[in-house]
C-alpha positions as MATLAB code, in Angstrom:
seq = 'XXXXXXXXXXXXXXXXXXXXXXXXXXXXXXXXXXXXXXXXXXXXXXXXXXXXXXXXXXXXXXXXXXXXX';
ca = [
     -25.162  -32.903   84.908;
     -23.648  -35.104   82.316;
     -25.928  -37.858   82.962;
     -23.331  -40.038   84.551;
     -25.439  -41.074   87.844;
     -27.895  -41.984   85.884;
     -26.287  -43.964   83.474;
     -24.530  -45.835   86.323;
     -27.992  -46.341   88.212;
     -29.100  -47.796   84.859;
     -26.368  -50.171   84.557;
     -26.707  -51.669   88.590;
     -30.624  -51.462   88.042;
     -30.439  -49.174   91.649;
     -32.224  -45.717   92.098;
     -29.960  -42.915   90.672;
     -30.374  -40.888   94.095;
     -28.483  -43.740   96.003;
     -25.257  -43.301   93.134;
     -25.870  -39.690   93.595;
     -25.875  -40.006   97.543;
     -22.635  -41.978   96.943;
     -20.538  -39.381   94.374;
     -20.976  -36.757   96.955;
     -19.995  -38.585   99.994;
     -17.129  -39.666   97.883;
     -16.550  -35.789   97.203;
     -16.819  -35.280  100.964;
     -14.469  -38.048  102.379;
     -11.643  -38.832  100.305;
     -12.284  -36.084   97.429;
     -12.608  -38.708   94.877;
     -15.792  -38.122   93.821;
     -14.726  -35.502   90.820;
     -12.287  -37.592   89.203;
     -14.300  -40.297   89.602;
     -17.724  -38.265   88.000;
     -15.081  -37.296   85.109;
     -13.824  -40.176   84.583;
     -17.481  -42.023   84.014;
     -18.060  -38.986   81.939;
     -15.776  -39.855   79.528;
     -15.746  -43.631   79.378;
     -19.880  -44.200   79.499;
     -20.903  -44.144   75.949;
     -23.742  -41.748   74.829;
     -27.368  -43.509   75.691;
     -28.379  -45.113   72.103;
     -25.128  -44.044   69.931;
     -22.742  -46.803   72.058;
     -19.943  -44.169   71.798;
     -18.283  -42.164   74.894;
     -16.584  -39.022   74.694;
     -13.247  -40.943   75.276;
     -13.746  -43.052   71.647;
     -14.785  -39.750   70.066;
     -11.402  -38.040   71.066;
      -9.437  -40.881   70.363;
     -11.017  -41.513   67.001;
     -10.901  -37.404   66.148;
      -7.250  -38.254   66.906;
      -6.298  -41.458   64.806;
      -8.393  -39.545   62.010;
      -6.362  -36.386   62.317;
      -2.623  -37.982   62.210;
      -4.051  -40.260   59.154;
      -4.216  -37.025   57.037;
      -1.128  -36.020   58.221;
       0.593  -39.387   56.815;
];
């Protein structure tokens, strides 16, 4: 969906239907497949800008109380 098990099967150098396999066992026993999924949704940068979702907010953030100084 976001292109997190693919990133991740990228990074290990494994077959992205084995970290796919994996998130939804994790969904199925445990139930910590979701935060887990969002969480690497938000931390693994964009493929070729090096930037995740998490830098963009925080920078948006910094950027925004700067013009309020």
């Amino acid at each position: 969906m976001a292109g997190v098990a693919a990133g991740l099967a990228r990074q290990f150098d494994v077959d992205v239907t084995l970290v796919r396999l994996l998130a939804a066992a994790a969904c199925l026993f445990g139930g910590l497949g979701i935060p887990m999924y969002l969480d690497g949704w938000l931390l693994i940068p964009d493929e070729g800008t090096g930037i995740s979702i998490a830098d963009d907010l925080t920078d948006h953030a910094r950027a925004r109380r700067a013009v309020r100084n």
